[in-house]
C-alpha positions in Angstrom: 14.6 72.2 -70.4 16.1 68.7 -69.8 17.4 65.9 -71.6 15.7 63.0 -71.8 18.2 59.3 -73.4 16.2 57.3 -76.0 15.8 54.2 -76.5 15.3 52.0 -79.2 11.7 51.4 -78.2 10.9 55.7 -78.8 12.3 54.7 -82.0 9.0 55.3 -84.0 8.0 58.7 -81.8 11.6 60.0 -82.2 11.1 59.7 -86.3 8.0 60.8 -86.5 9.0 63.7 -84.2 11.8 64.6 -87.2 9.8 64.0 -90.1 7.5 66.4 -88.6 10.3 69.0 -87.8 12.2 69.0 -91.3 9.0 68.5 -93.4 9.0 72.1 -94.2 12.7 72.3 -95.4 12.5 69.2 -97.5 9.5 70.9 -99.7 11.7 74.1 -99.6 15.1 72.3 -101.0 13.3 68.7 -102.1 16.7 67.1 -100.9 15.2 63.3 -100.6 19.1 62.0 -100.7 20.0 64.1 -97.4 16.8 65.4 -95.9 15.6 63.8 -92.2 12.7 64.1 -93.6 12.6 62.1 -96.2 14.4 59.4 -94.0 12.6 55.5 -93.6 12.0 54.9 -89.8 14.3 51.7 -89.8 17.3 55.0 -90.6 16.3 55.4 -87.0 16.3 52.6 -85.5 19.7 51.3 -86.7 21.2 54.9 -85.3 19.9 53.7 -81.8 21.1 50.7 -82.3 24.7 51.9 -82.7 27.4 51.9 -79.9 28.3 55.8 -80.1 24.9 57.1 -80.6 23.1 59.3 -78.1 19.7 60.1 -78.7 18.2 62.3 -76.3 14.2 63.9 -76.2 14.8 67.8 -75.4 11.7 68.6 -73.0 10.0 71.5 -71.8 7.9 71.2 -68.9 7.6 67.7 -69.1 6.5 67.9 -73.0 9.0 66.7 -75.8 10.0 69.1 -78.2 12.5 67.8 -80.3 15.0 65.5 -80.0 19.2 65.5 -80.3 21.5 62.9 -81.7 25.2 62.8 -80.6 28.0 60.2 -82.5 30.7 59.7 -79.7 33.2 57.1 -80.2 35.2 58.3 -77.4 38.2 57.9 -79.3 41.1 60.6 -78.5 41.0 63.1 -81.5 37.4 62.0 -82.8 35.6 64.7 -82.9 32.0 64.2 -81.7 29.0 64.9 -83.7 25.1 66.4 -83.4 23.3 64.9 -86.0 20.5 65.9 -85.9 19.2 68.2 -83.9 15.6 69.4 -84.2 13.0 71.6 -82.2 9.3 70.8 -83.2 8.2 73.6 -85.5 5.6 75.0 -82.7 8.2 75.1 -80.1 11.0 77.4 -81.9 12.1 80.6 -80.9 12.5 79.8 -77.3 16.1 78.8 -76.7 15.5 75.4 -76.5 18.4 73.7 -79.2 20.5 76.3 -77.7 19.9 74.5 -73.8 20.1 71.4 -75.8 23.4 72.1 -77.3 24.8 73.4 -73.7 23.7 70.4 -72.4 25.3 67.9 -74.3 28.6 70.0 -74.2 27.9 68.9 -70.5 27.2 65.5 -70.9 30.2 64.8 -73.6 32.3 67.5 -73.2 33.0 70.9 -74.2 35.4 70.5 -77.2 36.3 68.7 -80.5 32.7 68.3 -82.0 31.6 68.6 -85.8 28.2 68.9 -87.4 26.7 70.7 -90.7 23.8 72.2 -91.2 21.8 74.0 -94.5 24.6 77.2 -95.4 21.2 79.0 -97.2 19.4 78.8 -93.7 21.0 81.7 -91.7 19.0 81.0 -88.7 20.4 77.8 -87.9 24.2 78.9 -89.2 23.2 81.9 -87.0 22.3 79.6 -83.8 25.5 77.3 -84.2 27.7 80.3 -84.4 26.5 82.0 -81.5 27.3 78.5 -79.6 30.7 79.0 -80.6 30.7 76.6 -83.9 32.7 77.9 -86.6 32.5 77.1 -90.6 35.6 74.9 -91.1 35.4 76.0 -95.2 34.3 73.1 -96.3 30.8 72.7 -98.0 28.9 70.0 -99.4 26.7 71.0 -102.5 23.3 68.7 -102.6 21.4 70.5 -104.9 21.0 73.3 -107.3 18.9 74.9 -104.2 21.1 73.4 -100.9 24.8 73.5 -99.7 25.9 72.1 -96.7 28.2 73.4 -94.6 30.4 72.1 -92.1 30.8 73.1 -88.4 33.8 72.7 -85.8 34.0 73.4 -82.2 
């Protein structure tokens, strides 16, 4: 697995990419405030236009397979932030967000870093907790069907 930086000009792969890889969870919680999914490509292209985003393509074998965003101001005490993260659906189950986490742990640094995910899907809380992300408490209620919850590490 490697990381790959984006661009602004992969902006239109890298949403089509995540509207691919949350479709299934948006019909599951129909959460068209929150859901990447649901998210107008231009969402994407002003992220990659903004100084403290990273996007990255995760790749396998020369193949990308999802995609990772990282917010780091680089400001002492901000903590950094993975929004989103997302493995294309017929690429799960092999590791890959968790080399993609490692990795840019690498690339930004170990500590101080924040993200939230769905609290009802216990495979991803799962995934961030065996990275060594803990739940800070605090939750975020979208829906009658979808809670998030928020992550520190």
């Amino acid at each position: 697995m490697e990381l790959c930086r984006a661009g602004e000009q992969d902006a239109r792969r890298l949403w089509e990419m995540q509207v691919e890889a949350f479709r299934a969870l948006y019909a599951k919680y129909q959460d068209t405030e929150t859901s990447p999914a649901a998210e107008p490509l231009q969402k994407t292209i002003t992220r990659l236009q903004q100084p403290a985003t990273y996007y990255y393509f995760i790749r396998e074998k020369g193949v990308e397979v999802g995609a990772i965003r990282v917010v780091d101001t680089q400001e002492p005490g901000t903590p950094k932030r993975i929004s989103p993260l997302f493995i294309l659906p017929r690429y799960r189950n092999r590791g890959l967000a968790q080399k993609a986490i490692r990795a840019v742990e690498e690339l930004h640094g170990p500590s101080n870093w924040e993200l939230d995910t769905i609290l009802q899907e216990a495979g991803n809380c799962h995934l961030y907790e065996k990275m060594g992300y803990c739940q800070t408490g605090k939750t975020v209620p979208v829906n009658d069907k979808l809670t998030l919850v928020i992550y520190r590490k």
